[in-house]
N, C-alpha and C positions, 0 to 999 in steps of 0.2 A: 769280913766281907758282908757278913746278914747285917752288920750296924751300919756300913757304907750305904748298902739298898733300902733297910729302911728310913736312911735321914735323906734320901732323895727322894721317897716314896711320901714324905711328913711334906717336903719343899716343893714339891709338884704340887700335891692337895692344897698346900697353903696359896700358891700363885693364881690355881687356879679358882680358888674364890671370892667370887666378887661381889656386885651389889644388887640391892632391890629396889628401886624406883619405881616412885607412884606420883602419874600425870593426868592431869584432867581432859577430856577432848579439847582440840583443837589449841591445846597449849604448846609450849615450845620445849625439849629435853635435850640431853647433852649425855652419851654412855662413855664412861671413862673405860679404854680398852683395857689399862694396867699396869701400861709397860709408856714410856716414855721416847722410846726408838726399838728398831726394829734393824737386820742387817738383810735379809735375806725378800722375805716377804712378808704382808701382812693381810688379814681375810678377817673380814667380818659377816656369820648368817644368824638370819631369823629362823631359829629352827631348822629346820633342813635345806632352807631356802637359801642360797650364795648370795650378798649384797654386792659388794666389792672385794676387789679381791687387787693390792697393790705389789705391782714388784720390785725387784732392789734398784731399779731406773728412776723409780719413781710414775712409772705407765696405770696409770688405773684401769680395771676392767670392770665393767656396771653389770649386776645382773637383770634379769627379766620379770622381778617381784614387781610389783604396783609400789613399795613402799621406796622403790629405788629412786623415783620421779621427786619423794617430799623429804628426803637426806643427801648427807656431803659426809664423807670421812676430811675430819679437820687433825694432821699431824697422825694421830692413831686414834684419834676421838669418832666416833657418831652421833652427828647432831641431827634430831629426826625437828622437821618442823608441823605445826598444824596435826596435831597426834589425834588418830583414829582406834575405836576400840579394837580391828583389826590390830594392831600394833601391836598388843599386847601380848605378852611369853617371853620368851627364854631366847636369849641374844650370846653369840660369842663370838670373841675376839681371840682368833689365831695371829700370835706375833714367834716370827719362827719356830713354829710347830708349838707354842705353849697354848694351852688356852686358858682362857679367863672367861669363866661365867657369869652373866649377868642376866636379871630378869625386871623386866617393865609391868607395873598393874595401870591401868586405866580405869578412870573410873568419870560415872557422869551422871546428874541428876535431872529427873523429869516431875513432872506432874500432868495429869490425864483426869479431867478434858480441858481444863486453863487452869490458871492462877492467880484468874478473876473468877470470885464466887459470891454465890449470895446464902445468906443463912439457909439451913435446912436442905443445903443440896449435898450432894457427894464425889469426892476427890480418892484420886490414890497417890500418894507419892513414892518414888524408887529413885534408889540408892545403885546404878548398876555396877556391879565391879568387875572389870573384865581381865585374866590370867593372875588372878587371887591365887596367889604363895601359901598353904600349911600357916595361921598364927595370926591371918589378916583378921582384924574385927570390924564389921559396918554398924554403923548406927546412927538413930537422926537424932537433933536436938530441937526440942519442939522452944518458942518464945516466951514460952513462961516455967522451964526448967534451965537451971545453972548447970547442968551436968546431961550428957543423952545418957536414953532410957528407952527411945524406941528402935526398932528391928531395922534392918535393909526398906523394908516396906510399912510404909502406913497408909491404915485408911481410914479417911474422915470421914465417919457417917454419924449424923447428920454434921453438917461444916457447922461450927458457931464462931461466934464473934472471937473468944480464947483462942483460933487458930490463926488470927491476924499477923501479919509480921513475919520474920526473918525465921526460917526455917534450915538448920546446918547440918549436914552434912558430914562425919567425922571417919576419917580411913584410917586405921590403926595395923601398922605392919612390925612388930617389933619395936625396933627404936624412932622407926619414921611414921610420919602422922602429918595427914592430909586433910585438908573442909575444905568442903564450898556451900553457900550457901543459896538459899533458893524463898524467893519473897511470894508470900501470899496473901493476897487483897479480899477481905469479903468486905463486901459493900452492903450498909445496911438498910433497909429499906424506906422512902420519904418518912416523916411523922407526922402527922397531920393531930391537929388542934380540934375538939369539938366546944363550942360553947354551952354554958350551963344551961338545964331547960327553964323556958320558960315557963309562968306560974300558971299558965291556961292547958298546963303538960306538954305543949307542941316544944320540940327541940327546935333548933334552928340545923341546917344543913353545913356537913362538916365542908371545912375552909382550908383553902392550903395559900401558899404565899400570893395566889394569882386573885386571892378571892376581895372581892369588894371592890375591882378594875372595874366590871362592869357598868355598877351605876354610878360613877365617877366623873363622866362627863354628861352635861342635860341634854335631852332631849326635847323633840320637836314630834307630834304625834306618832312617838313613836321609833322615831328614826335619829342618829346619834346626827352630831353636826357636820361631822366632814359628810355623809352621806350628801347631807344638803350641799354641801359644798361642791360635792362632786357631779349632781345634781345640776346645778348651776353653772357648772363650768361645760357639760353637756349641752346646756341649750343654748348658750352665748356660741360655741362653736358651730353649732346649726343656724342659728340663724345667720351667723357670717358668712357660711357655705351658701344659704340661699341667696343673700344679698348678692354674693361673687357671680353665683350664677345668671343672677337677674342682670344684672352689668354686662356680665359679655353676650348674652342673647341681645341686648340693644346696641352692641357694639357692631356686633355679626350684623344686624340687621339694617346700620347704618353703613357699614360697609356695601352691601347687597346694593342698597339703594345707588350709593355713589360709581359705583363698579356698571351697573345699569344705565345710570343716565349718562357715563361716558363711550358707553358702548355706540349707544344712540345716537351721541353729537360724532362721531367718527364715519357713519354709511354714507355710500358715496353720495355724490349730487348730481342733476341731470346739467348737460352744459349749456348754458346758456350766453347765445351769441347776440353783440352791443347792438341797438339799434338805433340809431346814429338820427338827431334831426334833422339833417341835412337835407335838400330835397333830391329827388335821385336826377342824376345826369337823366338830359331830352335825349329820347328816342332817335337816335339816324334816320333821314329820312330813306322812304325806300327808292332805291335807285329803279329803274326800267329797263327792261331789255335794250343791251344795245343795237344797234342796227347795224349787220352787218355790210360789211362792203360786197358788192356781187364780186361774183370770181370775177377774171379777165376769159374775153372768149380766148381760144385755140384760134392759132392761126394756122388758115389753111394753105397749103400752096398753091399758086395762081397757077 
């Protein structure tokens, strides 16, 4: 009977251990539950937190975690996409009542304040490893070592040029083993050229690619030649301006004139009636009173 309970008790432990997986932000992971089918149900949490939880229908139920929006249970699988440092801990897959443990490390590299630098300034770089397992090692590999050598963090003080280039990253968890790497630019500053002195001791003034532009094209008292040019192209424009102007003030004013003297030839005129040489019809002579007839007397009766 104790040999029965402990070879169930050895088969248990064994089932339920699983794996350690290490993903960088924003990368894509896949957690194998263990089991290949399931009869009854199956449940996957992040720690105490329920993700999904499937029944023997096949009905999924989604939990209320934030991380439930960026996964899918595929078969008995969790595939988390776009992995956040939050993600990271201790995941388990209940497949009818078995569990299988598994744990996710995340990890992701910065540098503070760019990773454009100029000599003599100061950088930090970090290595952050989020739900680091017992065994995990960080370490960076700087560009001019074949093997890392430096910590989770370094800091460049002062930056020189030996800090150039490709900066990696190295995650080390047991058997599995993770980089990323991370590019750093120091840009080094112009060179500029001084000429030898001359033999009266005066040096000449230092020169960079732009120098000796200047008097390169001749001059006119002074002044380079487009100046003149531009110059010239000034006063051609002005005096065209005056000329225009000149032009339509005598235009205006030919106008004025025409517009006047037709105003003028239009007022009315007085009327004037034909006077004929005819000579005028003779006067009617003047007639005289007539004379009238007397009445007739009244006759009276005899």
């Amino acid at each position: 009977m104790k040999v029965i309970v402990l070879f169930v008790f050895v088969l248990g432990a064994l089932s339920a251990a699983g794996e350690d997986l290490i993903a960088k932000v924003g990368q894509k992971v896949t957690l194998n539950c263990g089991v290949n089918s399931y009869r009854k149900s199956l449940q996957w949490l992040h720690g105490n937190d329920v993700l999904f939880t499937v029944g023997q229908t096949g009905f999924t139920r989604k939990g209320t975690a934030e991380l439930v929006q960026r996964s899918v249970v595929r078969q008995t699988n969790l595939e988390i996409s776009s992995v956040r440092e939050t993600d990271a801990g201790r995941f388990t897959c209940l497949a009818d009542g078995t569990r299988h443990e598994h744990s996710l490390v995340v990890f992701s590299v910065s540098v503070s304040p760019s990773a454009v630098l100029k000599p003599n300034d100061e950088a930090t770089l970090q290595c952050e490893v989020k739900g680091q397992p017992h065994g995990c090692e960080v370490k960076w590999q700087s560009p001019n070592t074949d093997s890392p050598t430096n910590p989770s963090t370094v800091q460049l003080k002062p930056v020189t040029s030996s800090h150039n280039g490709a900066w990696e990253c190295i995650v080390t968890c047991g058997s599995n083993k993770f980089s990323q790497s991370l590019t750093i630019t120091v840009q080094e500053p112009p060179t500029t050229t001084k000429s030898p002195p001359k033999p009266n001791g005066k040096s000449e003034k230092t020169c960079d690619t732009n120098c000796g532009n200047d008097d390169a094209s001749p001059r006119l008292l002074g002044l380079a030649w487009w100046v003149w040019v531009a110059i010239g192209v000034g006063c051609l424009v002005a005096i065209l301006l005056m000329v225009c102007v000149i032009v339509l003030c005598v235009r205006v004013k030919r106008r004025k004139k025409r517009f006047l003297k037709m105003k003028g030839q239009q007022r009315p005129r007085h009327k004037k009636y034909c006077q004929c040489d005819h000579p005028t019809a003779a006067a009617k002579p003047k007639q005289g009173r007539r004379r009238e007839k007397p009445s007739a007397l009244p006759l009276h009766p005899a």
